[in-house]
KOLMIDO-352064 format. One record per residue (C-alpha): residue number from 1; x, y, z. Coordinates in steps of 0.2 Angstrom, whole numbers. Each point is the difference from the previous one (the first is absolute). Layout:
{NUM,{X,Y,Z}};
...
% end
This chain:
{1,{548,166,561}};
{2,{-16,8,-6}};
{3,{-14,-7,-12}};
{4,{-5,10,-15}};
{5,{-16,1,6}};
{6,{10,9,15}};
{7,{8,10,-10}};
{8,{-17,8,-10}};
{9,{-7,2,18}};
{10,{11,17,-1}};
{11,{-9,15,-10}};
{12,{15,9,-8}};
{13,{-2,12,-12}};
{14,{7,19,-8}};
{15,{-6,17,7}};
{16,{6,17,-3}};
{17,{4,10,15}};
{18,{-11,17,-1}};
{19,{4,8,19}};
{20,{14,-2,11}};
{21,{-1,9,17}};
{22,{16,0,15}};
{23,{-10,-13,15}};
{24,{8,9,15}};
{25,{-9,-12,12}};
{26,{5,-14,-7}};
{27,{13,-9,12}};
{28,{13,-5,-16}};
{29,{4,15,-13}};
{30,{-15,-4,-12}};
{31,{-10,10,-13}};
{32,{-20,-2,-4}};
{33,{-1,-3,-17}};
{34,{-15,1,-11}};
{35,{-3,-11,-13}};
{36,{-11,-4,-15}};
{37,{-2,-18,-3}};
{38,{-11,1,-16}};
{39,{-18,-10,0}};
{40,{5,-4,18}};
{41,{1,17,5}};
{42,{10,12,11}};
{43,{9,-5,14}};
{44,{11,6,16}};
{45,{16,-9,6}};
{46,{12,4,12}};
{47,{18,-3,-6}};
{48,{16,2,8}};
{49,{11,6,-17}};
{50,{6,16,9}};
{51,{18,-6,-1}};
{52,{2,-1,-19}};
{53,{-17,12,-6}};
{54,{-5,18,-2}};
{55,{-17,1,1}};
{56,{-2,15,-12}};
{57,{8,-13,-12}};
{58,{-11,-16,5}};
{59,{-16,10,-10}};
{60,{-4,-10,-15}};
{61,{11,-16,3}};
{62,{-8,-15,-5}};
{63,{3,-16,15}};
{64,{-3,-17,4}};
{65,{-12,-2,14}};
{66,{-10,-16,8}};
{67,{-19,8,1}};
{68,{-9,-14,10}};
{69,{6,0,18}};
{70,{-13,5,14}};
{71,{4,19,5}};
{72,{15,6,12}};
{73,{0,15,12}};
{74,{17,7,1}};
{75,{-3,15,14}};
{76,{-14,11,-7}};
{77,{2,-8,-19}};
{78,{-12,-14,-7}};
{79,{13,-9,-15}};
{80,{-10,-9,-12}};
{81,{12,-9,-8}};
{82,{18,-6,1}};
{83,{14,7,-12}};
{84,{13,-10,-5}};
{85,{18,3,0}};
{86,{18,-9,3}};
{87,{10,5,15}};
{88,{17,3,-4}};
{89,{18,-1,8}};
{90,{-4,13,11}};
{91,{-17,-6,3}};
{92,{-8,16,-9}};
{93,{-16,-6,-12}};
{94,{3,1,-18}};
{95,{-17,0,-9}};
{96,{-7,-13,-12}};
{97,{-5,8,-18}};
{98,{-5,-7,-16}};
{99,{13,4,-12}};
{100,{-13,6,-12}};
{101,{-17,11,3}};
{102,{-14,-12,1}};
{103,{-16,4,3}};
{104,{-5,3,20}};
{105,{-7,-16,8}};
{106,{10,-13,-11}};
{107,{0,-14,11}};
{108,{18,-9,3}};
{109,{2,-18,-4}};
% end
C-alpha cells in the first residue's frame, strides 16, 4: 500500500497530442508523439500504441500523461513524459482519455 502523500508524488495531468512521427529505431513498434501540455508546455513521448493507433488519427487527441519523471533515452529519442494507457487481452495499449475536452495541463487527482 501507498500513502496519499505517495500518491500526489505522481504529476498526472491532460495534454493534446500535436505530432506523431513512425520511431523506426526504436526496439518495440513505437511512435514519437508531440504533445501540448498547456501552462507546462510541449512535450515528446515515446509510446508503443502501434497496435491499436493510426498515427494520422492520433492528431488532436487529448491523453492522460504523468509529466514529472526525470527524461528517458529510447534510441536517438529523448521522451519527456510517460503516457498512460491499459494493456489489454492481447497486451496492446489502449489510451487513457478524459471523456470530456478539458483544458490541456488539468492535473489528475
Amino acid at each position: 500500500m501507498i500513502s496519499w502523500s505517495d500518491f500526489e508524488k505522481v504529476d498526472i495531468r491532460v495534454g493534446t497530442i500535436l505530432e506523431v512521427h513512425d520511431f523506426p529505431t526504436a526496439r518495440k513498434p513505437s511512435f514519437q508523439l508531440t504533445i501540448d501540455f498547456g501552462e507546462l508546455g510541449i512535450k515528446k513521448s515515446s509510446a508503443q500504441i502501434t497496435a491499436l493507433y493510426e498515427k494520422e488519427k492520433l492528431a488532436g487527441k487529448q491523453v492522460i500523461a504523468v509529466v514529472n519523471f526525470p527524461v528517458k533515452q529510447i534510441a536517438n529519442f529523448f521522451s519527456e513524459c510517460l503516457v498512460l494507457g491499459v494493456y489489454n487481452e492481447n497486451n496492446d495499449v489502449v489510451l487513457l482519455q478524459p471523456s470530456l475536452q478539458v483544458k490541456n495541463g488539468c492535473k489528475i487527482g
